[in-house]
Biopython code that builds the backbone (N, CA, C, O; Angstrom):
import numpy as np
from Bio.PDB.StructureBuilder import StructureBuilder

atoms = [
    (1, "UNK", "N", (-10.132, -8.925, 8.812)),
    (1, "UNK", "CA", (-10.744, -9.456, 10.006)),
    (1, "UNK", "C", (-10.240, -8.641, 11.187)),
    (1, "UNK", "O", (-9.076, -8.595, 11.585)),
    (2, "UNK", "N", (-11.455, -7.910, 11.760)),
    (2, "UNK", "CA", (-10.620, -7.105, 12.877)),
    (2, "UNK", "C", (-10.156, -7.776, 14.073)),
    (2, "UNK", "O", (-10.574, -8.926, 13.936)),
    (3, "UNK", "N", (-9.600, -7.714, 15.040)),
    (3, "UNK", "CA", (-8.814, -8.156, 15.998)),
    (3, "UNK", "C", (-9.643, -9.019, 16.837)),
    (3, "UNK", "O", (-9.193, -10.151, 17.012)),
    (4, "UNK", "N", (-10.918, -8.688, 17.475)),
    (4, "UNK", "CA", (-11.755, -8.934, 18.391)),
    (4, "UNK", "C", (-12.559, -10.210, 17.554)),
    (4, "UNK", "O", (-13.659, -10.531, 18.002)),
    (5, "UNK", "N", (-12.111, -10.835, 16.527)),
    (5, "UNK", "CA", (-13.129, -11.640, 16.019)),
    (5, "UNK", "C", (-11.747, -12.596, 15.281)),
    (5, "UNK", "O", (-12.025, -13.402, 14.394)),
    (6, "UNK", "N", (-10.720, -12.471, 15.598)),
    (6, "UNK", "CA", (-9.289, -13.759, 15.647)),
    (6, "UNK", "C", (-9.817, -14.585, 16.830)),
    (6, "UNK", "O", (-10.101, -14.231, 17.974)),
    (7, "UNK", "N", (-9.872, -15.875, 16.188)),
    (7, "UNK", "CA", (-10.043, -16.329, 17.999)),
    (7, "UNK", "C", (-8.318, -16.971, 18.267)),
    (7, "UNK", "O", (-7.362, -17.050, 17.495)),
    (8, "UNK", "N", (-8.445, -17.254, 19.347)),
    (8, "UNK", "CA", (-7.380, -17.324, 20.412)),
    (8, "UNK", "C", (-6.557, -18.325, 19.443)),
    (8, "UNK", "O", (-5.393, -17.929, 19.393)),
    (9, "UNK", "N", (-6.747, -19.446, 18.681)),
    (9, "UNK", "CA", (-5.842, -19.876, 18.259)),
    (9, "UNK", "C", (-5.321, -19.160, 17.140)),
    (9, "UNK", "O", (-4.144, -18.801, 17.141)),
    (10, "UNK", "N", (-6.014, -18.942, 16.277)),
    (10, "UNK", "CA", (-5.648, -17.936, 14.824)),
    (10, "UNK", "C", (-4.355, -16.902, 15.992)),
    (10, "UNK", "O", (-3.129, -17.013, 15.977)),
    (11, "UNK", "N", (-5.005, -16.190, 16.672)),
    (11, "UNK", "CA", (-3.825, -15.498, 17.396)),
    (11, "UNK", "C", (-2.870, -16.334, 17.394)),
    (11, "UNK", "O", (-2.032, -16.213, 16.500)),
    (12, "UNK", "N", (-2.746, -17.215, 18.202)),
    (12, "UNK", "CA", (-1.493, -17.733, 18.502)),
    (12, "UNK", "C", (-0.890, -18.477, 17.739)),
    (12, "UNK", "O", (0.119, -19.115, 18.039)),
    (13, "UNK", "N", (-1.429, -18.474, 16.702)),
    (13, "UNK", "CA", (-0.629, -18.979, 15.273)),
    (13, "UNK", "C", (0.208, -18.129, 14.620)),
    (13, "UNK", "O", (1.391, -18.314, 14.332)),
    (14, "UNK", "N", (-0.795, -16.758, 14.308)),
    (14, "UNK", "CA", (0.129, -15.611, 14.182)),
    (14, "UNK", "C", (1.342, -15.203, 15.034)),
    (14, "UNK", "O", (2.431, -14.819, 14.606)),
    (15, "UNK", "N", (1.070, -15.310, 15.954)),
    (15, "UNK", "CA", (2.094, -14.884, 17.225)),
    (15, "UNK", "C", (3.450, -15.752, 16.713)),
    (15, "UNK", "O", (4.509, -15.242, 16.346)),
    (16, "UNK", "N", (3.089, -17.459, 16.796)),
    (16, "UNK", "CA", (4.230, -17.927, 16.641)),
    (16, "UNK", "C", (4.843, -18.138, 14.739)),
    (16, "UNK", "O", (5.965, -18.605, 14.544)),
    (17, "UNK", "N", (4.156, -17.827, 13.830)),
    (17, "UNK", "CA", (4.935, -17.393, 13.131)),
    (17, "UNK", "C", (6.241, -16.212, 12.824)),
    (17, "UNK", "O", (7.410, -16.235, 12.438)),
    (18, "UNK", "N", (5.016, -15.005, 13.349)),
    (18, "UNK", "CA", (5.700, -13.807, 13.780)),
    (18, "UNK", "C", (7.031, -14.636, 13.927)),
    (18, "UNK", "O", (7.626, -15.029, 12.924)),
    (19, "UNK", "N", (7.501, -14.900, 15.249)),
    (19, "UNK", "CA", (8.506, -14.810, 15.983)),
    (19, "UNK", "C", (9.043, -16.052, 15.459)),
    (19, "UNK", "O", (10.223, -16.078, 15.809)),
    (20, "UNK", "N", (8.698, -17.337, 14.639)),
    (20, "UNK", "CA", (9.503, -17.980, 13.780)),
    (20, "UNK", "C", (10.138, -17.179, 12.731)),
    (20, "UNK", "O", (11.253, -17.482, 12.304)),
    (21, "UNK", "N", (9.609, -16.369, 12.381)),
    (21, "UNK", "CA", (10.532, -15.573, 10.850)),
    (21, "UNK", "C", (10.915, -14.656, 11.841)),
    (21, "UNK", "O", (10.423, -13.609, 11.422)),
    (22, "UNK", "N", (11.462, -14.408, 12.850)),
    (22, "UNK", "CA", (12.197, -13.136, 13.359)),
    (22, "UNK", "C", (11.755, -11.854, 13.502)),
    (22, "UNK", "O", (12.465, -10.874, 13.725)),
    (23, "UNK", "N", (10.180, -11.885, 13.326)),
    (23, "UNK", "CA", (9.713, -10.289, 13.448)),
    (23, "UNK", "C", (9.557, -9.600, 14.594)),
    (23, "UNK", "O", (9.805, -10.040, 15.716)),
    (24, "UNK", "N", (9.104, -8.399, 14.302)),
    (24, "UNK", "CA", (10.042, -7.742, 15.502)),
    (24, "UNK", "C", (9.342, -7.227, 16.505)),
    (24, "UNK", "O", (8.178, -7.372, 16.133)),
    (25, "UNK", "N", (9.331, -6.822, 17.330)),
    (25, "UNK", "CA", (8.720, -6.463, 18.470)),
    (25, "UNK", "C", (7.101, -5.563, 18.547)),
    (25, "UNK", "O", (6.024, -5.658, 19.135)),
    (26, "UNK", "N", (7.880, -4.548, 17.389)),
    (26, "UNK", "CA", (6.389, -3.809, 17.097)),
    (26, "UNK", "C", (5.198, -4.805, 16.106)),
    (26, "UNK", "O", (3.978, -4.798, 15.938)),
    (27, "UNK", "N", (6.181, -5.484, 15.686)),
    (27, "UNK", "CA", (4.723, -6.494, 14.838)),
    (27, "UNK", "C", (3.615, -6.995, 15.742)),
    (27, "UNK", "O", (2.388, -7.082, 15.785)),
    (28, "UNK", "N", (4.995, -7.355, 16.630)),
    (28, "UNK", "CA", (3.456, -8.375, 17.668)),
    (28, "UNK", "C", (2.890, -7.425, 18.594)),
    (28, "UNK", "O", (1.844, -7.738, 19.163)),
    (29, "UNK", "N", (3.539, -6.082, 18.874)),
    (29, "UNK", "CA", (2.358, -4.969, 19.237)),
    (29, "UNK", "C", (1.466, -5.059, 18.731)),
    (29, "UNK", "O", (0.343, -5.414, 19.089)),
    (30, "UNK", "N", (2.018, -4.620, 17.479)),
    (30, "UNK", "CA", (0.444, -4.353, 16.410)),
    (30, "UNK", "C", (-0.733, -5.919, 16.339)),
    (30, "UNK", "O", (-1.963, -5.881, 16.296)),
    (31, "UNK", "N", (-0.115, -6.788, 16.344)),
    (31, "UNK", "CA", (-0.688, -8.279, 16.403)),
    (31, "UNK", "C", (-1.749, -7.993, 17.197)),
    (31, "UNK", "O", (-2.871, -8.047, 16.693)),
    (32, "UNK", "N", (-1.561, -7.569, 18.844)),
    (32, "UNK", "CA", (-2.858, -7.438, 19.303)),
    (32, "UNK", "C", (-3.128, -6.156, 19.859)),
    (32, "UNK", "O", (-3.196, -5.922, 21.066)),
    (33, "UNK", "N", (-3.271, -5.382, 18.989)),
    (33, "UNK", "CA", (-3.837, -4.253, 18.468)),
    (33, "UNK", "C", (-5.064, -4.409, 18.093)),
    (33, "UNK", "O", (-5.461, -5.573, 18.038)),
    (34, "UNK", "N", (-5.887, -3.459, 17.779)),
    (34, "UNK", "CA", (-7.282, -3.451, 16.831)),
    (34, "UNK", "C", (-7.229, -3.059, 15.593)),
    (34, "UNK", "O", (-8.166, -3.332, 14.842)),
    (35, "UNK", "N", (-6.225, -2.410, 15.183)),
    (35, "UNK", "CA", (-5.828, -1.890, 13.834)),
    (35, "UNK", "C", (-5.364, -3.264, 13.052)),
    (35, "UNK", "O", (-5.739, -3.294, 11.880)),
    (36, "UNK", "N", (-4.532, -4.522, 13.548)),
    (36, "UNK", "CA", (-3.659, -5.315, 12.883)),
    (36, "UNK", "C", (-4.823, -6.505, 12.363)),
    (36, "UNK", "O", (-5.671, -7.172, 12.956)),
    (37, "UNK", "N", (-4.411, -6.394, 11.036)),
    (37, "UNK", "CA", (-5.602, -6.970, 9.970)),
    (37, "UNK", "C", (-6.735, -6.303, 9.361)),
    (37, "UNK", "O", (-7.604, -6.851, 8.683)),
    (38, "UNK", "N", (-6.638, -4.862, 9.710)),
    (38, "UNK", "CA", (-7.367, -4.145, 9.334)),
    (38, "UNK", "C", (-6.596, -3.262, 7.876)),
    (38, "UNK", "O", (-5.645, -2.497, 8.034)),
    (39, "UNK", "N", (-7.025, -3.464, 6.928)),
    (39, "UNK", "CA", (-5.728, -2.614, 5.741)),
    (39, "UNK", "C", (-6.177, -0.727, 6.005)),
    (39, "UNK", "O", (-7.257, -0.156, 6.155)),
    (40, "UNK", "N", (-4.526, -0.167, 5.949)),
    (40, "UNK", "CA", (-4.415, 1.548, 6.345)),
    (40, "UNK", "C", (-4.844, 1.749, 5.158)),
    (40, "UNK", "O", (-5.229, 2.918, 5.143)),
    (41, "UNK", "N", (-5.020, 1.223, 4.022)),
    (41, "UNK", "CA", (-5.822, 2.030, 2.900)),
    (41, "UNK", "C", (-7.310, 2.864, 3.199)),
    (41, "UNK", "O", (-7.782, 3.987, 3.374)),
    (42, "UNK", "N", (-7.600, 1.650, 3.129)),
    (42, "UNK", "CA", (-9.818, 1.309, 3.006)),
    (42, "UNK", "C", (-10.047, 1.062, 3.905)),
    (42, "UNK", "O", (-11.051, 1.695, 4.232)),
    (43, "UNK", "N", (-9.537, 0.108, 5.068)),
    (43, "UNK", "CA", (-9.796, 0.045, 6.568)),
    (43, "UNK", "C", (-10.861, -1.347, 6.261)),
    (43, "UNK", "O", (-11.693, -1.811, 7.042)),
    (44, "UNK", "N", (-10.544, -1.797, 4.939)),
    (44, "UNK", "CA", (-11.309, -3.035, 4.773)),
    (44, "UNK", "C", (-10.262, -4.304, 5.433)),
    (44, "UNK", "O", (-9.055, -4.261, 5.195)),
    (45, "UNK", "N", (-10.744, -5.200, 6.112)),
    (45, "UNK", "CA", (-10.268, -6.719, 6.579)),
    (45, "UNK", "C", (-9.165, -7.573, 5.962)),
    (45, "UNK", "O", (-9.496, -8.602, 5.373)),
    (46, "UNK", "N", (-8.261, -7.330, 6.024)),
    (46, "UNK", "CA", (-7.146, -8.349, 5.629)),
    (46, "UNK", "C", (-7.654, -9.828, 5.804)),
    (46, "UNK", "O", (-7.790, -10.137, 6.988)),
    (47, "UNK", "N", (-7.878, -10.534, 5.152)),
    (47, "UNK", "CA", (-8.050, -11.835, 5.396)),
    (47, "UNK", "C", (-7.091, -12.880, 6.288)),
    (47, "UNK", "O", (-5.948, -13.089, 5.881)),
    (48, "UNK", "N", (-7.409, -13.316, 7.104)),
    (48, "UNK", "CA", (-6.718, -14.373, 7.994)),
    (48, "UNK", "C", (-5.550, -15.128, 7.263)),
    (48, "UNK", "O", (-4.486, -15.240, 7.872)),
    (49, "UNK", "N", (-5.670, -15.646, 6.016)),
    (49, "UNK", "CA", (-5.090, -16.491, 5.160)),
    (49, "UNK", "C", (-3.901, -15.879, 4.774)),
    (49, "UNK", "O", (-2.753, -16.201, 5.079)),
    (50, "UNK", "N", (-4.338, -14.850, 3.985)),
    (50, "UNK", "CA", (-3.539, -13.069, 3.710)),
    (50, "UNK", "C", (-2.159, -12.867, 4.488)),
    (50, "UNK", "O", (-0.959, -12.810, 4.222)),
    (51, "UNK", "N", (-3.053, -12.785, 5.669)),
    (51, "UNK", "CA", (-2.096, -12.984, 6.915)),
    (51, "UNK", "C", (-0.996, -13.933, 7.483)),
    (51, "UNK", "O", (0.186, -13.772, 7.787)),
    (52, "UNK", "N", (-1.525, -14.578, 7.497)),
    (52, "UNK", "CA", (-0.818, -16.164, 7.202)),
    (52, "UNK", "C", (0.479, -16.470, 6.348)),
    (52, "UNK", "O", (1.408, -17.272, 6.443)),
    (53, "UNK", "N", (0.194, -15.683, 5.662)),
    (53, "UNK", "CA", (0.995, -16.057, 4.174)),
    (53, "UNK", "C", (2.054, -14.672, 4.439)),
    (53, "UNK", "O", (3.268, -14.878, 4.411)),
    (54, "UNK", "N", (1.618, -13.502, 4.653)),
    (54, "UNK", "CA", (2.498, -12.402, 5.351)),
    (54, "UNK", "C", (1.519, -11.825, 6.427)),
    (54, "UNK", "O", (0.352, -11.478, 6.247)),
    (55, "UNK", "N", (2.228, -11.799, 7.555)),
    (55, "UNK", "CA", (2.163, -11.645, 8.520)),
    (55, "UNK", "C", (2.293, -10.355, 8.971)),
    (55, "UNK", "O", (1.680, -10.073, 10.001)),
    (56, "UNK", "N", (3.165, -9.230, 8.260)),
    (56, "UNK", "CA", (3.234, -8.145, 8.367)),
    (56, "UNK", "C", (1.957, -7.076, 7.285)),
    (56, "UNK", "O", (1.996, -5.866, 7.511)),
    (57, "UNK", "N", (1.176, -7.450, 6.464)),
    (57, "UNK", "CA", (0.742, -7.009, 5.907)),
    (57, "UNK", "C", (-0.190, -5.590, 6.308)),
    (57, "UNK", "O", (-1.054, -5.428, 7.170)),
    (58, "UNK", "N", (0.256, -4.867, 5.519)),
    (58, "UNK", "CA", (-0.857, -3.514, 6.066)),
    (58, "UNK", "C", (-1.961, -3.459, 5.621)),
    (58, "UNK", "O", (-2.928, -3.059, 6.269)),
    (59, "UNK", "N", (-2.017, -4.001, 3.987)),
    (59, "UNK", "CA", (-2.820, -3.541, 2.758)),
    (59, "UNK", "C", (-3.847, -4.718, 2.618)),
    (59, "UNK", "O", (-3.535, -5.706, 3.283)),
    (60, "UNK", "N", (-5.118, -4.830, 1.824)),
    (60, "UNK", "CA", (-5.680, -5.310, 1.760)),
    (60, "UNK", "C", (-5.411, -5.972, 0.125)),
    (60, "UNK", "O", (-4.686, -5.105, -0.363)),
    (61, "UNK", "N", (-5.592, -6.924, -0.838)),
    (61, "UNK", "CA", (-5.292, -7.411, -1.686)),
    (61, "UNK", "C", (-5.738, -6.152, -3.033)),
    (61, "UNK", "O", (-5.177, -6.111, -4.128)),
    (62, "UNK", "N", (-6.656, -5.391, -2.663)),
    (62, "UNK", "CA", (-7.399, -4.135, -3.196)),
    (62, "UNK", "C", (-6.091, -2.801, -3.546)),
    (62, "UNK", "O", (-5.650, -2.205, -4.528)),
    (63, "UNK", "N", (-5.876, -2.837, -2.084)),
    (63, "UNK", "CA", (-4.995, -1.636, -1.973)),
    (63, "UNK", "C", (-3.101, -1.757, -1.563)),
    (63, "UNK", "O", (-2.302, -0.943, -1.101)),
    (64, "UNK", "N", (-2.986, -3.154, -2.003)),
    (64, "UNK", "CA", (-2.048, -3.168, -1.895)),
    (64, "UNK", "C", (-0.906, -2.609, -3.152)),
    (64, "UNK", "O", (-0.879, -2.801, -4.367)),
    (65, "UNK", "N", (-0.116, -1.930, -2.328)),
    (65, "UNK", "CA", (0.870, -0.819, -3.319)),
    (65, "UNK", "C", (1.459, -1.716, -4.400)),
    (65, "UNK", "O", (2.119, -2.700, -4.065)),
    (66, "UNK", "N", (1.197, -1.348, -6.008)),
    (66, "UNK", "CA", (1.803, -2.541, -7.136)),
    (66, "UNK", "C", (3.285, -1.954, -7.482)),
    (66, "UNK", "O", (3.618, -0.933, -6.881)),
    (67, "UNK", "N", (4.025, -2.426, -8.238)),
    (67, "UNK", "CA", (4.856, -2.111, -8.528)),
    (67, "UNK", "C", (4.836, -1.811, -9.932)),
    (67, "UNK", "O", (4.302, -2.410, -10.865)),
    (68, "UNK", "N", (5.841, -0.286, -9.875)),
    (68, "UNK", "CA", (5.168, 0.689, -11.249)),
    (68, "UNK", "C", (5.749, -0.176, -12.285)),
    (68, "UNK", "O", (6.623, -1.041, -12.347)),
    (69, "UNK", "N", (4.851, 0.446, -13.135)),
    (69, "UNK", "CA", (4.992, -0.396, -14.458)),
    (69, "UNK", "C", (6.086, 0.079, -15.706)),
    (69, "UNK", "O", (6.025, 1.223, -16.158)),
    (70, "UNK", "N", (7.003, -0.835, -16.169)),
    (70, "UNK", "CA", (7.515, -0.630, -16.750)),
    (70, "UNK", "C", (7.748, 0.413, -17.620)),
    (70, "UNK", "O", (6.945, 0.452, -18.552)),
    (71, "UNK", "N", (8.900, 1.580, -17.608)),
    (71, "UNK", "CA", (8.401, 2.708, -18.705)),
    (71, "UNK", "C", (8.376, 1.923, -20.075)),
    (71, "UNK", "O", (9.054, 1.013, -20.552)),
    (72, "UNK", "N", (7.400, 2.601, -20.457)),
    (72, "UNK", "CA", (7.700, 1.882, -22.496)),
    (72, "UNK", "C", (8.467, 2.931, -23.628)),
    (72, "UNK", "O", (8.554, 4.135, -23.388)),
    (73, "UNK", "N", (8.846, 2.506, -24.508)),
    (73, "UNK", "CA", (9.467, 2.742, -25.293)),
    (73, "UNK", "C", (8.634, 3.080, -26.193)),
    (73, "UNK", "O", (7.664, 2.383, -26.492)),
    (74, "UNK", "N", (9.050, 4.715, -26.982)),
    (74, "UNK", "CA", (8.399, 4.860, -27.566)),
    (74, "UNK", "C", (8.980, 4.973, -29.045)),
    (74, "UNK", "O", (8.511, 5.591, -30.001)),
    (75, "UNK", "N", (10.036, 4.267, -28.968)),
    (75, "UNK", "CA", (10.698, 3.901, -30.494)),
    (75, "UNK", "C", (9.487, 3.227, -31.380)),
    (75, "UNK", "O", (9.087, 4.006, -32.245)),
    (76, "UNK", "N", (8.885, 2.095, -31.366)),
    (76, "UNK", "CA", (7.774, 1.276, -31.486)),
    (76, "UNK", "C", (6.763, 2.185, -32.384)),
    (76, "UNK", "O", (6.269, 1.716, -33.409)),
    (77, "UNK", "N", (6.501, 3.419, -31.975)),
    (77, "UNK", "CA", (5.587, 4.517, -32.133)),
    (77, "UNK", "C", (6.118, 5.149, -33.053)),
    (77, "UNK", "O", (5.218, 5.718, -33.671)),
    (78, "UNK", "N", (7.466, 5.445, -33.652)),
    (78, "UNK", "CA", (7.774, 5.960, -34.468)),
    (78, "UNK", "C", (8.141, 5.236, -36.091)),
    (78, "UNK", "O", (8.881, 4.252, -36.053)),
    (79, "UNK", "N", (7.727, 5.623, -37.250)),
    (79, "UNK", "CA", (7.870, 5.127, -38.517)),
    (79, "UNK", "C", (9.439, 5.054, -38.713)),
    (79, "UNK", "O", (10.298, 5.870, -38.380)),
    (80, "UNK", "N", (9.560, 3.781, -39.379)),
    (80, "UNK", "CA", (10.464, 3.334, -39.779)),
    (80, "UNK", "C", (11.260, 4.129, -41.108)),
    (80, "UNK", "O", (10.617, 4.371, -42.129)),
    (81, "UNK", "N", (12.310, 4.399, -41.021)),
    (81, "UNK", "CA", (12.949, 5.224, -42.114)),
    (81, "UNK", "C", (13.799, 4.217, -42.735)),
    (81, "UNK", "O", (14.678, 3.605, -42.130)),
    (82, "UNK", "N", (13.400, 4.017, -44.397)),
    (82, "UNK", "CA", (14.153, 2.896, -44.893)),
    (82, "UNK", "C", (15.318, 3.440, -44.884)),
    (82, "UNK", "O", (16.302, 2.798, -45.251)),
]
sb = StructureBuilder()
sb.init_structure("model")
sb.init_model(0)
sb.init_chain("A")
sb.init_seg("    ")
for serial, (resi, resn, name, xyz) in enumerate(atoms, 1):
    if name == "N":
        sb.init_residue(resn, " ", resi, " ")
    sb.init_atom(name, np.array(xyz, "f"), 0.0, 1.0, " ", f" {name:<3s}", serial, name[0])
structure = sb.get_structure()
């Protein structure tokens, strides 16, 4: 949801979470910014809710960075020697 289409309370909900969890100065720059809720991936809409839930978010649920996946073992792959 880009910036210009938060209305005034959604803002100021964000605002005062922000600054209930201690965030920091540049957050609430970016807060009313035109970029903030917009994800730096795809430039697709962070959802309000999204937001809500983290407040700092860059990414969109699409492009948000996963965490790599476990290396596997490739013992599993090899025949068993009686």
């Amino acid at each position: 949801m880009h910036y210009h289409y938060f209305t005034l309370e959604q803002r100021d909900a964000l605002e005062r979470l922000i600054c209930d969890q201690g965030g920091s100065a540049d957050l609430l720059r970016r807060l009313h910014s035109p970029e903030y809720g917009v994800c730096e991936s795809c430039g697709a809409d962070i959802p309000y809710t999204s937001l809500m839930e983290s407040p700092a978010a860059r990414y969109c649920a699409n492009c948000e960075p996963t965490q790599p996946l476990p290396a596997l073992s490739v013992r599993h792959l090899l025949p068993r020697i009686p």
